[in-house]
C-alpha positions in Angstrom: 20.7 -9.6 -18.4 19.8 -9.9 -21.8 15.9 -10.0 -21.4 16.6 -7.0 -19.4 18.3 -4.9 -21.8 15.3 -5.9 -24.6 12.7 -5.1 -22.4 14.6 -2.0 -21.4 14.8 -1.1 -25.8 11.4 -2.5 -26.3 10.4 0.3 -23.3 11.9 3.0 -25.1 10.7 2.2 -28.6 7.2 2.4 -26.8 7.4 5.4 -25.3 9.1 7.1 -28.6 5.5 5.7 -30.3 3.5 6.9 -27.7 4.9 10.4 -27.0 2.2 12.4 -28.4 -0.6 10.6 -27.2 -2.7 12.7 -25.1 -6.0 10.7 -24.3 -5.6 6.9 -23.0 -8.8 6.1 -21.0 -10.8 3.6 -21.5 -14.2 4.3 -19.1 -17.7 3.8 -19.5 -19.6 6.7 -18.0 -22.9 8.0 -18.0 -24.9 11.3 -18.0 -25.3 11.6 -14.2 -27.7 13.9 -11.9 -27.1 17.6 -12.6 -24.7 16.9 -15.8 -22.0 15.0 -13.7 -20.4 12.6 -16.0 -20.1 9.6 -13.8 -18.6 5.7 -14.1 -21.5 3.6 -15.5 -19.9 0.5 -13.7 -18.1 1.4 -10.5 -20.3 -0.2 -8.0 -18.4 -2.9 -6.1 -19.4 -6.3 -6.8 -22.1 -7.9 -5.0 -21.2 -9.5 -1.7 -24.9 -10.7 -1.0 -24.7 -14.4 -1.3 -28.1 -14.6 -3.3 -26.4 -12.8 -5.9 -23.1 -15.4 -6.0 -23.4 -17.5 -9.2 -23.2 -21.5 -8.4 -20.3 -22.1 -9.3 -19.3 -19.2 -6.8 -21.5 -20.3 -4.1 -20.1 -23.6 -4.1 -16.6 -22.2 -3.9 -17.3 -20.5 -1.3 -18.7 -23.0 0.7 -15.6 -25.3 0.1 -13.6 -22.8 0.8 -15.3 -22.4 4.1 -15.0 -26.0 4.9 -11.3 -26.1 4.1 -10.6 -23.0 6.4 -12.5 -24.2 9.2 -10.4 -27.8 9.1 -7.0 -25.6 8.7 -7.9 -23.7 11.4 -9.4 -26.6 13.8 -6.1 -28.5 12.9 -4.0 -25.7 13.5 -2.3 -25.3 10.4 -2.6 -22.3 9.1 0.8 -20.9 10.1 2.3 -24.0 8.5 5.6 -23.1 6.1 3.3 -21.7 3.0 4.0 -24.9 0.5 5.9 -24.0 -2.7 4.4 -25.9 -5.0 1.1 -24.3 -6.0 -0.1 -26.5 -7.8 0.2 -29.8 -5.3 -2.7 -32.4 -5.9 -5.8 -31.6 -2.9 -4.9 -35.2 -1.2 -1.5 -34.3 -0.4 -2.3 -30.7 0.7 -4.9 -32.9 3.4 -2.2 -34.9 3.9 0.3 -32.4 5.0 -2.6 -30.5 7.0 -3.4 -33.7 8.7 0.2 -34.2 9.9 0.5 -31.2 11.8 -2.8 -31.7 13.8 -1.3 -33.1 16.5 2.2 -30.8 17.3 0.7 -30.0 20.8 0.0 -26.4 20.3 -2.8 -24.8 21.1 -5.8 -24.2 18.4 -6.9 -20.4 18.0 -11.1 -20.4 17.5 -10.5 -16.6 17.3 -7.7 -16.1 14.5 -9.1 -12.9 12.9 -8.3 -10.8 9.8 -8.8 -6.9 10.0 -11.3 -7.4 12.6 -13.1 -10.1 10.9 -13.2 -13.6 12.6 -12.0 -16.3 9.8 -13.3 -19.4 11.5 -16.8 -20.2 9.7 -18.9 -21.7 12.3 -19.1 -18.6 13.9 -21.8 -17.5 11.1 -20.5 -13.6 10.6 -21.6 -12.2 7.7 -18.1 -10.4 7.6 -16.6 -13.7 7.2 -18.0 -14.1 3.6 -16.9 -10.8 2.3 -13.5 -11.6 3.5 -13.5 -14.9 1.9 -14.8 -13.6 -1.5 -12.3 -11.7 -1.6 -9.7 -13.9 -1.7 -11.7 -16.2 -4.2 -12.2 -13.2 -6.4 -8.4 -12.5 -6.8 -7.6 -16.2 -7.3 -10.6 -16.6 -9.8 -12.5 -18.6 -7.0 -9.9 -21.6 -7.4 -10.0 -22.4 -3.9 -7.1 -24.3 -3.8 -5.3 -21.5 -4.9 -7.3 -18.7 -2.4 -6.8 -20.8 0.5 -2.6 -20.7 -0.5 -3.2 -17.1 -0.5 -5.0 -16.3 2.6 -2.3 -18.4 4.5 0.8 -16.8 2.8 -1.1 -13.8 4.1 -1.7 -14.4 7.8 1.6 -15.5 8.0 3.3 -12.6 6.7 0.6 -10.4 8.6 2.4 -12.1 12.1 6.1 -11.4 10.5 5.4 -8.1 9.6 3.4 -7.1 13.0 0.5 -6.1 11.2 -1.7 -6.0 13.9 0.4 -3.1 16.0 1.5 -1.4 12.7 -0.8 1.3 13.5 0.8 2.1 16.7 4.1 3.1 15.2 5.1 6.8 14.9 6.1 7.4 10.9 6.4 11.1 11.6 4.9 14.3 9.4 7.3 13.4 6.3 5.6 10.7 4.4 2.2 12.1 5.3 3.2 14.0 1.7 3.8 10.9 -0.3 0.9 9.1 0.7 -2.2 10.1 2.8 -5.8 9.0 3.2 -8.7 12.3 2.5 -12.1 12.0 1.4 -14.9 9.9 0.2 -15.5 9.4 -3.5 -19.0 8.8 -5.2 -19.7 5.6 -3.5 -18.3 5.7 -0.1 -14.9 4.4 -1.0 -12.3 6.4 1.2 -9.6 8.0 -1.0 -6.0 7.1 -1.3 -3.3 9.7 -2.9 -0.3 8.4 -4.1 2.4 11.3 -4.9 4.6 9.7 -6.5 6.5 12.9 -7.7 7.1 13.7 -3.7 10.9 11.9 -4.2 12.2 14.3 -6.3 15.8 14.8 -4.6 18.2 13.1 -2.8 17.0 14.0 0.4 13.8 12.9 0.3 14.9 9.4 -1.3 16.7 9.0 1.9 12.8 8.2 3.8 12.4 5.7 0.8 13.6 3.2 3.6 10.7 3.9 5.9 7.8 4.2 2.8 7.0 0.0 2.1 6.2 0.4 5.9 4.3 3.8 6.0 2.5 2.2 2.6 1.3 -0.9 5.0 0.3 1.6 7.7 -1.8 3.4 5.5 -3.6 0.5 4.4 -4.4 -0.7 7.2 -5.8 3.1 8.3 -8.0 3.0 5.0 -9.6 -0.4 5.5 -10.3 0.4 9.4 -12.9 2.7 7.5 -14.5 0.0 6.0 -17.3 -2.4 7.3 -17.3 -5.8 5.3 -20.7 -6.1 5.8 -22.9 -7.7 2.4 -23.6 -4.3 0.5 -21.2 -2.2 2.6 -17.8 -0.2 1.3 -15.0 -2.9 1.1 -12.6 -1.6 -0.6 -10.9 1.9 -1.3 -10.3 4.6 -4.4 -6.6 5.1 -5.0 -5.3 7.8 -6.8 -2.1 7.8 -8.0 -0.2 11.6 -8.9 2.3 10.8 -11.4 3.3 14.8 -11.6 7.0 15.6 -12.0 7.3 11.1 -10.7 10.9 9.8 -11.6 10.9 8.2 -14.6 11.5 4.2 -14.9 15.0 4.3 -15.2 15.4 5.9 -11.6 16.4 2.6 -9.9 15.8 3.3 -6.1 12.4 4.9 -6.6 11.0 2.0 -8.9 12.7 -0.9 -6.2 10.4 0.7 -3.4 7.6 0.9 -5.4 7.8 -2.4 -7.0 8.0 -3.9 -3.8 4.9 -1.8 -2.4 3.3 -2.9 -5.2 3.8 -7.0 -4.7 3.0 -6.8 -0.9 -0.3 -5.0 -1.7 -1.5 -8.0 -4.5 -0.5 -10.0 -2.2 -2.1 -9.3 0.9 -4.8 -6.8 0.0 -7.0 -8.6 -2.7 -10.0 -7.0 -4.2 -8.6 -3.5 -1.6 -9.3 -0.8 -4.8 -12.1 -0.1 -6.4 -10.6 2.0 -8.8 -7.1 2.9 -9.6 -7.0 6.5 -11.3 -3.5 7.2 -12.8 -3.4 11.4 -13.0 -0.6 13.6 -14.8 0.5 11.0 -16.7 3.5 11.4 -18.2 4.1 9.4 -22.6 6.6 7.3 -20.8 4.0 5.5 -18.6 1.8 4.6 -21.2 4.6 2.9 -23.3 5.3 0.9 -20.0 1.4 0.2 -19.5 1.1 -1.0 -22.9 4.0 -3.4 -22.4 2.7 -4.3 -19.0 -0.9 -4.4 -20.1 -0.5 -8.8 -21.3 0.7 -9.7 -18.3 -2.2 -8.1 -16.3 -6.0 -10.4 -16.0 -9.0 -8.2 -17.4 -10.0 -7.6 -13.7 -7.1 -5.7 -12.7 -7.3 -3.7 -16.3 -10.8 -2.8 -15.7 -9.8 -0.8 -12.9 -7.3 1.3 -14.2 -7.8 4.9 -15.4 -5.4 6.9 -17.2 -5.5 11.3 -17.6 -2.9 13.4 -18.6 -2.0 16.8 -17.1 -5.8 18.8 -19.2 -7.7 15.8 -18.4 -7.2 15.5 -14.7 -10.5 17.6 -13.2 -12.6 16.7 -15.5 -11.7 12.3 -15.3 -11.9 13.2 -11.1 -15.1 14.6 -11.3 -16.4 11.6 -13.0 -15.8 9.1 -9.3 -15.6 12.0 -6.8 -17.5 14.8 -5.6 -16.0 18.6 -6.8 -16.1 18.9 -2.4 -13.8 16.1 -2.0 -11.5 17.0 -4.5 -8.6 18.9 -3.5 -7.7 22.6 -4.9 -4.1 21.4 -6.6 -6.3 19.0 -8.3 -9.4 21.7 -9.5 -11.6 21.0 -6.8 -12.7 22.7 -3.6 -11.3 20.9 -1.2 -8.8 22.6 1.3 -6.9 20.9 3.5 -7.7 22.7 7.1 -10.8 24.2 5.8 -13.0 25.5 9.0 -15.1 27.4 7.3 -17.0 24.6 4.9 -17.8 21.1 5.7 -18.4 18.1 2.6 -21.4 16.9 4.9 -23.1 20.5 5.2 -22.3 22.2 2.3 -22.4 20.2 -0.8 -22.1 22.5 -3.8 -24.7 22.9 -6.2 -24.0 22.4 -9.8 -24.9 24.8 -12.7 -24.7 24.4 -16.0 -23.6 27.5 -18.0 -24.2 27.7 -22.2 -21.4 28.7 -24.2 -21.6 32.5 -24.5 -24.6 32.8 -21.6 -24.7 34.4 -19.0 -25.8 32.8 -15.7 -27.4 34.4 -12.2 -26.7 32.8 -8.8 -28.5 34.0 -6.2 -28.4 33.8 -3.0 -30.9 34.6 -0.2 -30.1 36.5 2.7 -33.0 37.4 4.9 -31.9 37.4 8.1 -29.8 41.3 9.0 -26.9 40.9 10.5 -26.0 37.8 9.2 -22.5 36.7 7.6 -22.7 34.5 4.1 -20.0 33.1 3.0 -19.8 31.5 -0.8 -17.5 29.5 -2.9 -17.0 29.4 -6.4 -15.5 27.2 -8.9 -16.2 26.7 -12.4 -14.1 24.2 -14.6 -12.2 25.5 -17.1 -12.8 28.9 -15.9 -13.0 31.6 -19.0 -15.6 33.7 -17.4 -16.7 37.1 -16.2 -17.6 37.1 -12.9 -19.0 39.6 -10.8 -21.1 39.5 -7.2 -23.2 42.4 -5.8 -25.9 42.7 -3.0 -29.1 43.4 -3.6 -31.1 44.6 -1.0 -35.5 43.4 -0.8 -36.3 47.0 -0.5 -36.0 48.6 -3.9 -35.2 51.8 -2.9 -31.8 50.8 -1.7 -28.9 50.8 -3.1 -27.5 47.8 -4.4 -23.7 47.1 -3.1 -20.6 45.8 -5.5 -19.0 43.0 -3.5 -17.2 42.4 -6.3 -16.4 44.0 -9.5 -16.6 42.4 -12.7 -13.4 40.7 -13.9 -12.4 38.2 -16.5 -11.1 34.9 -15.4 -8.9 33.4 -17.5 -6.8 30.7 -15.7 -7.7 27.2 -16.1 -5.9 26.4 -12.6 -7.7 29.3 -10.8 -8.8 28.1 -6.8 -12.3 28.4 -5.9 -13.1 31.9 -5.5 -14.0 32.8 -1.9 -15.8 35.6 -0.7 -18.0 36.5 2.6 -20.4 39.5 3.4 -22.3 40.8 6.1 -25.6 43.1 5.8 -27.4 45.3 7.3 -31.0 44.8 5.4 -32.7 41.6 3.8 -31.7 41.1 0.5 -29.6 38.5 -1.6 -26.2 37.8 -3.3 -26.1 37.6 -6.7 -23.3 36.0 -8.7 -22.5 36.7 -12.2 -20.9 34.3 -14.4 -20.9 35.0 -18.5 -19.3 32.2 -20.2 -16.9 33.4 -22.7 -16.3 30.4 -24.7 -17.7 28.5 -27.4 -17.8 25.7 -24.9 -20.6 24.6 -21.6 -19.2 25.2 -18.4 -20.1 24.1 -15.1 -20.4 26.2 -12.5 -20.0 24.6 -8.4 -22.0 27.4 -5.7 -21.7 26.3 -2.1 -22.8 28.8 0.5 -23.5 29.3 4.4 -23.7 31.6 7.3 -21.0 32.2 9.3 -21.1 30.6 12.7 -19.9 32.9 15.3 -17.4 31.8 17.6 -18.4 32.5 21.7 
């Protein structure tokens, strides 16, 4: 009780400290294609096993020899030994014991699809494997522990038919998989500020199990193949999130939290904290020595100003939903990520930039989106016809945009001669913008 009630003032004091801070990140990016500022170091690390160090490839291969004997002896759902840190002889020992209890040895035990039995040479196998090593430092001891604890709560929990259960439409908003970032990685949003009454805290009962479900629907889009997308992109929405001190909140989460590091090692690529709130630095920072430099170097922090921009950086402006300043709309029929990525423009402070776009074909309806971050513009579109003795139309008239949260602006038009669109943007500030253009023609429905 009493270490409770220090950590609890020791919290406090932290966040009193750390109230004004506005800018926590700590990421290494680079100048990417078309002025994208993207992670400089985000690429998974390599499964190939020409690229494993020694001392990795030969944990791996005793892993691999310890597995297959656990498996071939039937021990792998043995009661998960306490002591982590029992000498290797009497782990062999107690493996060897249970050889012979008459049941009936599974060649075929599996994880997520993958066979775990090593003689059966799948690639898949090693990525798995690596895994495990990874988050246990390869000490394979230690990874073997944790892939066992794992099966064997996999079989308590039902895992394997998780997917099958009905969770209803309601914790859809407080987790949900959309997306693809930079690299492949499917997207996981975490809305934490979804349990924001009492009502809502009632489903809090049914979220460590909707958590689990979604998991195992985000790595069913992965391939464990050397080279492939292993692993996902969470992003976590701290927006109007109950604080520390709400009690039933923080007991779900913390418990989400354990079974995930327990059971799903080496699952995120990156974990992007957005709308941060002061308090959740001050418990980062208090957090932050009992965390290994691994799981640190994934973690990115952006308050409430920063949250566009530090999204932009791992995910494409298309795959970034609208709440968040992107163009993505949930439902959207009219544009798809795959055909219409955006272009990118950059705009000078106090220039004025033209966006045209062609239109040859009469009869024809365009359609355009556009978004540009941090808005303070005038904007304007008009359609100019080939033949210069027509008269150029006003799709829309010139107006100043002020509103940093402004939605991609949306417009469609139809014409009756060749010509173009052409869109108007004249940066007002003393600062670049970027300007995103996606456009197509509007398929007509038979």
């Amino acid at each position: 009780m009493t270490v409770e009630v220090k950590a609890e003032a020791t919290f406090v004091e932290k966040a009193e400290e750390l109230e004004t801070t506005t800018e926590m990140e700590n990421v290494n990016v680079s100048e990417g294609p078309k002025g994208v500022e993207k992670s400089s170091s985000y690429r998974e690390e390599s499964n190939f096993l020409s690229d494993l160090n020694e001392n990795e490839k030969k944990a791996l291969i005793e892993l691999k020899t310890k597995l297959e004997d656990a498996i071939l002896n039937n021990t792998i759902f043995k009661k998960a030994s306490k002591e982590s840190q029992k000498k290797e002889k009497e782990t062999e020992e107690d493996e060897a014991e249970g050889a012979n209890d008459g049941e009936e040895v599974d060649e075929n035990i599996s994880i997520w699809g993958v066979p775990l039995l090593p003689s059966k040479g799948e690639d898949r196998t090693n990525v798995v494997l690596l895994k495990f090593l990874r988050a246990r430092d390869f000490k394979v001891n230690e990874a073997l522990e944790m892939l066992k604890k794992t099966l064997i709560w996999r079989k308590e929990f039902k895992t394997d038919s998780i997917l099958d259960e009905d969770f209803g439409s309601d914790l859809s908003q407080a987790a949900y998989i959309s997306g693809l970032d930079r690299e492949g990685h499917p997207i996981c949003y975490n809305i934490f500020g979804y349990f924001d009454d009492d009502e809502k805290k009632k489903k809090l009962q049914n979220l460590v199990k909707w958590r689990v479900h979604l998991m195992e629907r985000g790595i069913q889009k992965l391939d464990f193949q050397p080279g492939g997308v292993t692993s996902l992109l969470q992003i976590n929405d701290l927006n109007n999130s109950p604080g520390p001190t709400n009690k039933d909140v923080r007991i779900a989460t913390k418990k989400i939290v354990a079974l995930l590091q327990d059971n799903y090692p080496e699952f995120v690529a990156k974990n992007i904290f957005i709308n941060v709130p002061f308090w959740y630095y001050a418990f980062q920072s208090i957090m932050s020595p009992f965390l290994t430099s691994r799981t640190k170097s994934k973690f990115v922090f952006a308050r409430p100003a920063k949250v566009t921009e530090t999204l932009l950086k791992y995910v494409p402006i298309h795959e970034i939903p609208t709440q968040y300043g992107g163009m993505k709309k949930e439902g959207d029929l009219e544009f798809y990520a795959n055909e219409t990525e955006p272009s990118e423009t950059l705009i000078n402070a106090g220039s004025t930039e033209i966006i045209e776009i062609p239109m040859l074909e009469v009869g024809k309806t365009t359609m355009w989106e556009v978004l540009v971050l941090n808005w303070d513009v005038k904007y304007k579109e008009e359609f100019v016809p080939t033949d210069e003795s027509s008269y150029t139309v006003i799709v829309q008239k010139e107006k100043k945009i002020n509103n940093t949260n402004d939605a991609p602006i949306h417009n469609t038009f139809k014409n009756q001669e060749a010509g173009k669109i052409v869109l108007t943007i004249h940066n007002c500030s003393s600062k670049n913008k970027k300007a995103f253009v996606r456009h197509k023609i509007q398929k007509i429905c038979q």
